[in-house]
N, C-alpha and C positions, 0 to 999 in steps of 0.2 A: 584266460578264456575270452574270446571276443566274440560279442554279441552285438548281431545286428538284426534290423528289422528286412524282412524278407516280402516280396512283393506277393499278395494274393487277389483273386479277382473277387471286385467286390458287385454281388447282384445290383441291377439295377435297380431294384427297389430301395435296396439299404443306400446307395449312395444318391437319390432321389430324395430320400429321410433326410439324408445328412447335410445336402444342397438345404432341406428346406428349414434346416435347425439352423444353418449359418446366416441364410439369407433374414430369418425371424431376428435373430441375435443381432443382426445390424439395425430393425428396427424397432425391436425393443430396448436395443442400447441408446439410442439417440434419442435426443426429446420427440416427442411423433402428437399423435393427434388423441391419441387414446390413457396410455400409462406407460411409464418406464423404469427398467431397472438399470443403472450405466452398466452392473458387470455382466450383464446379460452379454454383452457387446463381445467379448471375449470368446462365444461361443463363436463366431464368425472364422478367429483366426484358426481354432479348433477346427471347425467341420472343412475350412480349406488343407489344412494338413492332411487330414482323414482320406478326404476326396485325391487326394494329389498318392497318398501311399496306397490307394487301392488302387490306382488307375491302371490298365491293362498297359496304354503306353502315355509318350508324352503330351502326344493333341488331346488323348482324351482327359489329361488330368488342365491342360490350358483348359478345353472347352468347358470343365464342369467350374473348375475352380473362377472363368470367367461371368458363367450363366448363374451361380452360386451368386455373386456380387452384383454382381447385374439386377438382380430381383430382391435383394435387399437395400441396392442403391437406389431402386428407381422408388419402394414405397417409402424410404428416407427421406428421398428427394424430388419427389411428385411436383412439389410446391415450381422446380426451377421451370416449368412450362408456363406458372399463369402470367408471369411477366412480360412475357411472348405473345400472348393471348390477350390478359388486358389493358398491358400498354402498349405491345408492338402490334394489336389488332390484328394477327395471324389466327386463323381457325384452329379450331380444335387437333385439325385432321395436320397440321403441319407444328403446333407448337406442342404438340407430343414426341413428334416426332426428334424436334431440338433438344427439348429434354432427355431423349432416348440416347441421343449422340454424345450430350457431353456426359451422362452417368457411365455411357459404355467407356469412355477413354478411361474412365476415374475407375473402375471395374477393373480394366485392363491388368492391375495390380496384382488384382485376387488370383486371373487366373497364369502369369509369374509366376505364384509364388506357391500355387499347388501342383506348378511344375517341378520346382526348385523339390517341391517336400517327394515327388515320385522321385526324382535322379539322385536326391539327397537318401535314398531308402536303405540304400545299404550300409548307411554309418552306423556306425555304436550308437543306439535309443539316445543317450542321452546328452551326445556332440549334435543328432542330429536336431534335439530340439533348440540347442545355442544356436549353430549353423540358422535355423530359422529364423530364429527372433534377433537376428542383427542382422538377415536380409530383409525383415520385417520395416524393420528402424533403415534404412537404406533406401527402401523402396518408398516409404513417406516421405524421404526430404527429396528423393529424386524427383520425383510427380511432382510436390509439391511447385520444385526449381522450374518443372518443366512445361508441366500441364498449367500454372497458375490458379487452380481451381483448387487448393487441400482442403477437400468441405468433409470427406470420410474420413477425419483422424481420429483414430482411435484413443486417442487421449481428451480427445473435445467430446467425445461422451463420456467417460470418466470424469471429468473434472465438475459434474453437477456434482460429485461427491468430493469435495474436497482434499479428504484426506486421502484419496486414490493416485492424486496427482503430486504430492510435493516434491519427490523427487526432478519433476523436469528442474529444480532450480540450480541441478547439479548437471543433470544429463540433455536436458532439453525436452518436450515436449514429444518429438520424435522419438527420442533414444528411450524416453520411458514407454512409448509405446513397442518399442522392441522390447523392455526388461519383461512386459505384463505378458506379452505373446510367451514369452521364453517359461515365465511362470505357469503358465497358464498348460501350454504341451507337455511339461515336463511332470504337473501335476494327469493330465490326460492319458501319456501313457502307460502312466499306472494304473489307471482305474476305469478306462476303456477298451473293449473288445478293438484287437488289432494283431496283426500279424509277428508279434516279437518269436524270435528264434535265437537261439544259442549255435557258435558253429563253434568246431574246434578240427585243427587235423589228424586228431588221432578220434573221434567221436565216430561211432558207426552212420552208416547213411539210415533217416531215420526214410516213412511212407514217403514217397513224391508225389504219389496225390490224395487226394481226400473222396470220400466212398459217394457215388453218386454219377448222375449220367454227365456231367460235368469233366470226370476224372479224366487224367492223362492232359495231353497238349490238345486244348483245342482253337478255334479261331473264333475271337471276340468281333463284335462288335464293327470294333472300330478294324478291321481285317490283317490286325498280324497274333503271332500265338502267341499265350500267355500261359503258364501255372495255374490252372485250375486249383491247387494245392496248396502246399508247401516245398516248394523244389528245391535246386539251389541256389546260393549266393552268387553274387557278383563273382566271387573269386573261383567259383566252379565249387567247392567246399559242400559237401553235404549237407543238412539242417537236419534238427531233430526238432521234430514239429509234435513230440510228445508232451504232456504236461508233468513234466520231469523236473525236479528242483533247480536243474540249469536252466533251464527257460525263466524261472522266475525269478532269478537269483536277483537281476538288476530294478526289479520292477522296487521294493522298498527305495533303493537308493536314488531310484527318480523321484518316487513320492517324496523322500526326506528334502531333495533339493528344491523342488516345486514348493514344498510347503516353507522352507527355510526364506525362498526367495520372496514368496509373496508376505512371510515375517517380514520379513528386513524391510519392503516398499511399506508395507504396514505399520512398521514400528516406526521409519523414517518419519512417514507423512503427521503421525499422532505425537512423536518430540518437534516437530518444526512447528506445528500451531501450538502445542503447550507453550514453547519458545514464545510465539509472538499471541500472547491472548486477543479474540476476539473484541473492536473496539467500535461502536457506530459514531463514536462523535469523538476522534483525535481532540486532542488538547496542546495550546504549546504554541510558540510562536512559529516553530514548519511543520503549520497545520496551513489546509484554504478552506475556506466554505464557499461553496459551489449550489448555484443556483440552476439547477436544466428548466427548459420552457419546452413544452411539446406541444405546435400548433395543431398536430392531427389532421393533416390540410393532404385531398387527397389528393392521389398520385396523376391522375389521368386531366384534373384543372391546375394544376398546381402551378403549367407552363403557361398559361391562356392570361394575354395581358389585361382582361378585363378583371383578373381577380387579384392583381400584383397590390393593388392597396386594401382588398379586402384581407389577402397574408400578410403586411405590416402591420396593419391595424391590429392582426389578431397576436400578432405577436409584442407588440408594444403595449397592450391590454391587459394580458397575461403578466408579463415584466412590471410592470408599475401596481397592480391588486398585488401581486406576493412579495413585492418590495413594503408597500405599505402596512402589510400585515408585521413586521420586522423593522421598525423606523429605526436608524442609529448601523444595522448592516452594511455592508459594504461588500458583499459577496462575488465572486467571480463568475457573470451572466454566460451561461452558454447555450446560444442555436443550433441545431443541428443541422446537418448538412445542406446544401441549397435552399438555409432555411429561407433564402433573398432570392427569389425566382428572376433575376433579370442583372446584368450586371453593376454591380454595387460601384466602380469607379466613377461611368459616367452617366449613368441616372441621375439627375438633375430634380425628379417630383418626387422622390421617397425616401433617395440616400440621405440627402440633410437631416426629414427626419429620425432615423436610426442615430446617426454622429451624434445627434441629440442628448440622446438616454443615457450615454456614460458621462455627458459633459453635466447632466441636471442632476443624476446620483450619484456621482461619482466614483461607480464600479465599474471594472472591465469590461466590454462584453467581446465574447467569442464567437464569432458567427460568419457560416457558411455561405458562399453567394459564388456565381461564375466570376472568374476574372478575365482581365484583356492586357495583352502584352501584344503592341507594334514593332515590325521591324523593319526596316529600308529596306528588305530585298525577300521583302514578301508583300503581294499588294492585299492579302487578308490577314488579318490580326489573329496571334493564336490564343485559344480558347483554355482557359485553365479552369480546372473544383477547385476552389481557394476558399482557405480559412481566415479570416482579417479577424486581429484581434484590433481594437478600437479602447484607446486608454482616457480618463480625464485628465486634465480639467477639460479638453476642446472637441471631445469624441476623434481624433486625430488617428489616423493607422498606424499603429505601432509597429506591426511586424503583420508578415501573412506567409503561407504556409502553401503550398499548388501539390495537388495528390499526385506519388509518384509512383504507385501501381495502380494501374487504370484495370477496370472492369470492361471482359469484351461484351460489346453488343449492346452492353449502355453507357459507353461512355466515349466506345470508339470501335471502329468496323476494321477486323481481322482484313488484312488486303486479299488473303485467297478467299473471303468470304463477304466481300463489298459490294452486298447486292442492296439491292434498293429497297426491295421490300422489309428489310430491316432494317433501313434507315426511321421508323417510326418508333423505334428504340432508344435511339436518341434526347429524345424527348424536347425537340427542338431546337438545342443549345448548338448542335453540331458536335462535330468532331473532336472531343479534349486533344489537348498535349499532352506529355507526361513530366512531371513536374521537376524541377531543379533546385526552388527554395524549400529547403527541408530543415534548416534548421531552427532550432527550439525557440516556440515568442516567450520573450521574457517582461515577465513584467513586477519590481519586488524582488522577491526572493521567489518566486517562481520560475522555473525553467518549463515550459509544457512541451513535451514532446508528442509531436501531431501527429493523429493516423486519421486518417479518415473512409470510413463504411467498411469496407472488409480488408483492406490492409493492414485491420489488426488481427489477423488468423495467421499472418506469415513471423515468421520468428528474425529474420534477420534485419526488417524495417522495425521491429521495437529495439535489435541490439542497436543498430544505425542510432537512434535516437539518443539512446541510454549515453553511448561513444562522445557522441556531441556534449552530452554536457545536462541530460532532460534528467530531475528529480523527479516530474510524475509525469503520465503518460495519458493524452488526453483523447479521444476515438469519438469526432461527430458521425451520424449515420444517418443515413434514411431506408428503413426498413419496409416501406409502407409500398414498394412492387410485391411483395408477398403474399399481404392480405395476413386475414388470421389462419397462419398455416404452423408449422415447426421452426418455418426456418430463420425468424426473428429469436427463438432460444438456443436454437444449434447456433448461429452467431456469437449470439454472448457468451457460449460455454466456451468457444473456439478461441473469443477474444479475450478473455478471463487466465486462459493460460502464460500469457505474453505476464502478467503481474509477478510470476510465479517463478517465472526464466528470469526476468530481468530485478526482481527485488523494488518495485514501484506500484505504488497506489496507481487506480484507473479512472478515471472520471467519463463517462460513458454517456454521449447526449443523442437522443432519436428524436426521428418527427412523430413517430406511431407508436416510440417503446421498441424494446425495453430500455430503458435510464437506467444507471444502476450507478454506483459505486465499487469501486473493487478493490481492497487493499491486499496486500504486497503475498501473500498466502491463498491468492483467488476464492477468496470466501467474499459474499457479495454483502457489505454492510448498508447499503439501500439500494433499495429498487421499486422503481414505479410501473402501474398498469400500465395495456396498452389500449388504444385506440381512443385517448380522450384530450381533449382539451386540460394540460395543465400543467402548475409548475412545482417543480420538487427542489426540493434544499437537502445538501448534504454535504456531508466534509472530509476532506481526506488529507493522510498524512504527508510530508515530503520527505523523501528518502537520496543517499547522497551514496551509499554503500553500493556497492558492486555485485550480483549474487558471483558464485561459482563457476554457472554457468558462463554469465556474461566474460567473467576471465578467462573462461577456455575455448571461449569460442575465438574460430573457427574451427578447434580440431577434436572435438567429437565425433563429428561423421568422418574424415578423412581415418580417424584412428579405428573406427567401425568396420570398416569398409575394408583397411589394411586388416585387423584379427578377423575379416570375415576369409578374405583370400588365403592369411597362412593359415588357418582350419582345415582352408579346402586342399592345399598341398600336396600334404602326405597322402589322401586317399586318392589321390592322381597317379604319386608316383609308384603306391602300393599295387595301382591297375597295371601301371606301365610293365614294374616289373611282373607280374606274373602273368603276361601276355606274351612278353618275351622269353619265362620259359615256357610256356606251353610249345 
């Protein structure tokens, strides 16, 4: 017998509800401003399915399934306006508006993919909830490649809980967010009101429509007809829209699989941390102890050269009290991102003293500062985010590091969007490059693999790292365009997963917070407040092992993407032929 779910129109008030469950579910999954629960998050991919299998046609399931993500993106992500507002000094009335633009691209996703779940309606319940959840997983790494903005992954809200997430270290971060979608529908069609039918060709024609001034064919909405009812299938085949044992025959067998699937992610994630027990202070010779200093120096004076020795001062204040507290330490110093407001090569009043500090303790320090790179056939020097790490005895450069996914708009102006008025985004530095030296400073037995600010939400600059040769993985930031909003924890949850894929400890430094520590299991074994003056100590392990992932990557998604097309095959050629007899 072949069962499929059959298309019915769903009131606008019910799928109104359902838009506003999804749209909640993105903001109650995500860290926010109020309380969160991460698997709330899960309701999102739910109510887009729902919305996409009622929809009368396909615009209207893009349109809801877009406006659905839309309104849980933007209270998610409210915060990406004040950046706009109070460093690029754009009014209210226009840095809403930017935030409106890039939520709607990142949106654009949802409503895909409650396309996919309407034209996907006639598959067998429980192909069509696989069929989703590895376009699910598809559609994150595409946006991801393509948009450069993956801030709604559905596995970066999940991984506030740890054991939600350890499978990415087999499948990726991505691909787990497709397994939980998969779990998640296949658990919903069983225990959700929705249109399932049973067809057969010898099954009588059951009602075609349902009792009510609705009945019969009428004209939706959005102006083409639709089944008020239960009518038929794709294949012309009658339905029996009774509540006959055949209708429900399949409904257990989804529940068993939803509930098995979300077993398996659940029993995975609770043997991998049994595996590697929780540890706040590694032991062992590939261990490092790591010092962060958070000047908390704010964002809007941070450029103004009248304060460039009141931020060394405060930074080299901080570094020398929490050395002191620790005589005989030798810990590995790190600043965060431009924690050197002005270029660190040919400063001539402040560089000396920095080289200083590693040559009088004789610890490393890691720290963020612009760089300058000349070239004969350019008569301006290009502008790099560089991380210089600084070795004893003579504070000398050991190696440095130029960030090679750049941030639009502050760091550098889209050319179809190189208007002036954002150039105040900038923050004075000009235009970055995009960086070349990528690989690992070493220093010891350390290999650090650099990410710096949100380049560590992307999964293929940790594998890059990992390739090269980096035992742990080291992310300076500066969070403090944000303010106290979400979006310094959706960060860290987002970068926390990169641990998890690649099998490495994280050392995590901010100017505003969050600091953290994260080893290899993305369970966070320190982390400091935000918005204050100070410095934190902490240790983490060195790792040389490969996870899974990292060995199979790149072909996760290509093999995804391949079992997502031959899925779709057969119910192609199943259409074809019975179109050609008709």
């Amino acid at each position: 017998m072949n069962h499929t779910l059959a298309p019915t129109h769903q009131p606008d008030r019910s799928a109104l509800l359902t838009g506003i469950a999804g749209a909640a579910g993105i903001w109650l999954g995500f860290p926010n401003d109020l309380a969160g629960l991460p698997p709330l998050v899960l309701l999102w991919p739910a109510a887009l399915a729902w919305l996409g299998l009622y929809a009368p046609t396909s615009g209207a399931a893009l349109r809801r399934g877009w406006l659905c993500s839309m309104a849980g993106g933007m209270a998610a992500l409210y915060w990406l306006s004040m950046p706009v507002h109070n460093v690029g000094g754009l009014p209210w009335l226009l840095a809403i508006p930017c935030a409106l633009f890039i939520v709607a691209c990142i949106s654009s996703s949802g409503g895909l993919f409650a396309v996919a779940a309407h034209l996907l309606r006639h598959r067998p319940p429980i192909l069509w909830a696989v069929l989703l959840g590895l376009l699910w997983y598809v559609l994150e790494a595409v946006y991801a490649l393509a948009l450069g903005f993956p801030w709604l992954e559905l596995s970066g809200a999940l991984a506030a809980w740890p054991l939600l997430v350890q499978g990415a270290d087999t499948v990726g971060a991505y691909g787990l967010s497709g397994l939980w979608v998969m779990a998640a529908l296949l658990c919903a069609l069983a225990l959700l009101p929705h249109p399932a039918v049973s067809t057969s060709p010898n099954a009588p024609p059951g009602p075609s429509a349902s009792p009510g001034k609705n009945s019969g064919n009428n004209k939706g909405k959005d102006g083409k007809k639709h089944a008020a009812g239960v009518g038929a299938t794709a294949s012309g085949m009658p339905c029996n829209s009774g509540p006959g044992p055949a209708k429900k025959s399949w409904r257990p067998a989804s529940l068993a699989c939803g509930l098995a699937m979300t077993c398996l992610l659940l029993g995975y994630g609770a043997l991998r941390l049994h595996q590697q027990p929780l540890t706040t202070d590694p032991e062992g010779p590939q261990t490092v102890q790591a010092l962060f200093v958070e000047g908390n120096v704010d964002q809007n004076q941070k450029w103004l050269p009248a304060f460039q020795r009141q931020t060394v001062d405060l930074y080299l204040r901080l570094t020398y009290d929490a050395l002191a507290q620790r005589p005989g330490e030798h810990p590995l110093i790190i600043w965060p991102e431009t924690a050197l407001p002005f270029f660190f090569e040919t400063n001539q009043l402040h560089s000396p003293r920095v080289r200083q500090l590693p040559a009088v303790t004789g610890s490393p320090l890691l720290v963020g500062a612009p760089g300058l790179e000349r070239r004969a056939d350019k008569k301006e020097p290009d502008v790099f985010n560089r991380a210089f790490l600084l070795t004893p005895p003579q504070g000398s450069v050991a190696g440095y590091y130029d960030k090679e996914h750049l941030v639009p708009f502050g760091e550098y102006l889209p050319e179809w969007l190189n208007w002036s008025f954002l150039e105040a985004l900038l923050q004075g530095v000009g235009v970055y490059q995009t960086g070349t030296a990528v690989a690992p400073l070493r220093y010891g037995n350390l290999a650090m693999g650099m990410l710096i600010c949100y380049e560590g939400i992307f999964p293929w600059l940790a594998q890059a790292r990992v390739e090269d040769g980096a035992n742990i993985l080291v992310d300076i930031s500066n969070d403090g365009w944000f303010g106290a909003t979400p979006a310094p924890r959706q960060h860290l949850y987002l970068t926390a997963l990169r641990a998890i894929e690649q099998n490495r400890w994280i050392l995590r430094g901010t100017n505003t917070g969050i600091s953290v520590v994260v080893d290899a299991r993305g369970r966070l074994t320190m982390r400091g407040a935000q918005f204050r003056e100070q410095a934190l100590w902490g240790r983490a392990a060195l790792e040389s092992a490969p996870s899974l992932y990292h060995r199979l990557w790149p072909w996760p998604l290509p093999i995804a993407a391949a079992l997502l097309v031959v899925l779709l095959l057969p119910g192609r050629r199943g259409r074809s032929r019975r179109n050609s007899d008709a």
